[in-house]
Each structure stands twice: as structure tokens, then as C-alpha cells.
C-alpha positions as a Python dict, from the first residue, in 0.01 Angstrom:
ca = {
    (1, 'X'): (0, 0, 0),
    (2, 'X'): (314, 128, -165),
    (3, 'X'): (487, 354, 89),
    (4, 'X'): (309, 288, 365),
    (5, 'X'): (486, 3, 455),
    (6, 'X'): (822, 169, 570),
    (7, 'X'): (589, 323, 834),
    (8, 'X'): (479, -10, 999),
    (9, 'X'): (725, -308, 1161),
    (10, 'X'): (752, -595, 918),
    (11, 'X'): (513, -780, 1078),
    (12, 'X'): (235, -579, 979),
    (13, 'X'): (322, -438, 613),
    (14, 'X'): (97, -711, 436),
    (15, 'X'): (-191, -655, 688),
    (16, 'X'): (-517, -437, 527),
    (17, 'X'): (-581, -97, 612),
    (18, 'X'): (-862, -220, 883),
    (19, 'X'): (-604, -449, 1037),
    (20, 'X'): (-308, -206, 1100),
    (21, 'X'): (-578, 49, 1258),
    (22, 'X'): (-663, -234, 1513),
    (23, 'X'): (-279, -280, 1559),
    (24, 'X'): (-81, -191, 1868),
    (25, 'X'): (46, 173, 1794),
    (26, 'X'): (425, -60, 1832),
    (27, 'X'): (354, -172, 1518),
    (28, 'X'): (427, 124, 1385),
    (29, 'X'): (770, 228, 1258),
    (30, 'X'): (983, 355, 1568),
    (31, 'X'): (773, 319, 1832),
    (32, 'X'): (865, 70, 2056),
    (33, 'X'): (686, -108, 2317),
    (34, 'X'): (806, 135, 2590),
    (35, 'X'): (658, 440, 2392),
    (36, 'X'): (285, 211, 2319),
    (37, 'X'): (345, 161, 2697),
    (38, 'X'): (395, 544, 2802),
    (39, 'X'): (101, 647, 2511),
    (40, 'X'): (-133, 313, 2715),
    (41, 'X'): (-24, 566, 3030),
    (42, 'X'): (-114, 870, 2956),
    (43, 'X'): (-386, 922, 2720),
    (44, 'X'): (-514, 509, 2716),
    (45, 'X'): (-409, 473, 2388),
    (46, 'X'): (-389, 108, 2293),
    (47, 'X'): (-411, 89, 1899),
    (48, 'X'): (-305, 262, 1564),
    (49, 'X'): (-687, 369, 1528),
    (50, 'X'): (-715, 512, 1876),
    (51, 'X'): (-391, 737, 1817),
    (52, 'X'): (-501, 895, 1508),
    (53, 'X'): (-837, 946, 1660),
    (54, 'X'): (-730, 1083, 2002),
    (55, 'X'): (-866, 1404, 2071),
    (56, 'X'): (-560, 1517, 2192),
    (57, 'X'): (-370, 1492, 1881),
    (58, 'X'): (-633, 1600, 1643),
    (59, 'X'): (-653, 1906, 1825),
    (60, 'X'): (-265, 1946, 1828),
    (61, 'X'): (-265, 1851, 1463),
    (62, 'X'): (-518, 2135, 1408),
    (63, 'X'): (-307, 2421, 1615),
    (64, 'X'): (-20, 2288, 1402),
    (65, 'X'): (-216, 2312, 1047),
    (66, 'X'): (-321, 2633, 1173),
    (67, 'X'): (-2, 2782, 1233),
    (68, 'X'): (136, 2734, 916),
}
């Protein structure tokens, strides 16, 4: 997984691809279980998968692209 493990808590760096996207998104590198909670809040966002599939921030991510 080379460099994908300094995104991810310790806990999950040996986990497969499938696994992390089924993760909490606190299993990711700096978000802590306050942010998973606010992200759980606001858009029901639960898991790694559901972030990077979240309308929401595709559609940001697009404007973004765009803009460049």
C-alpha cells in the first residue's frame, strides 16, 4: 500500500483496500472521533467509503478541479 498508510491510524494500515473503505472515516489520519461525529451529523457519513462517495464532496471536488 506504500504511502497510503501515513493517511490511516495505525490500526488500520495493514487492513485491504475493501476494509479501510468500510472503516470509520476516524480511521483516517487526523480525523478524530469528534470530526467522524460532526461528518455522522451533518451529511450521515459513517465510513471511509461513504465520504469519498458523498455527493456533497464529489460535487465540491468537481467545482474545485474545475477551477483550476
Amino acid at each position: 500500500m506504500g504511502d497510503i498508510k501515513d493517511k490511516l491510524d495505525k490500526a488500520y494500515e495493514d487492513k485491504s483496500f475493501s476494509e479501510i473503505a468500510d472503516a470509520p472515516v476516524a480511521a483516517l489520519q487526523g480525523v478524530s472521533e469528534d470530526d467522524a461525529q460532526k461528518l455522522k451529523d451533518a451529511f450521515n457519513v459513517k465510513t471511509i467509503r461513504e465520504l469519498g462517495t458523498n455527493k456533497y464532496f464529489l460535487w465540491a471536488q468537481a467545482f474545485a478541479k474545475l477551477a483550476e
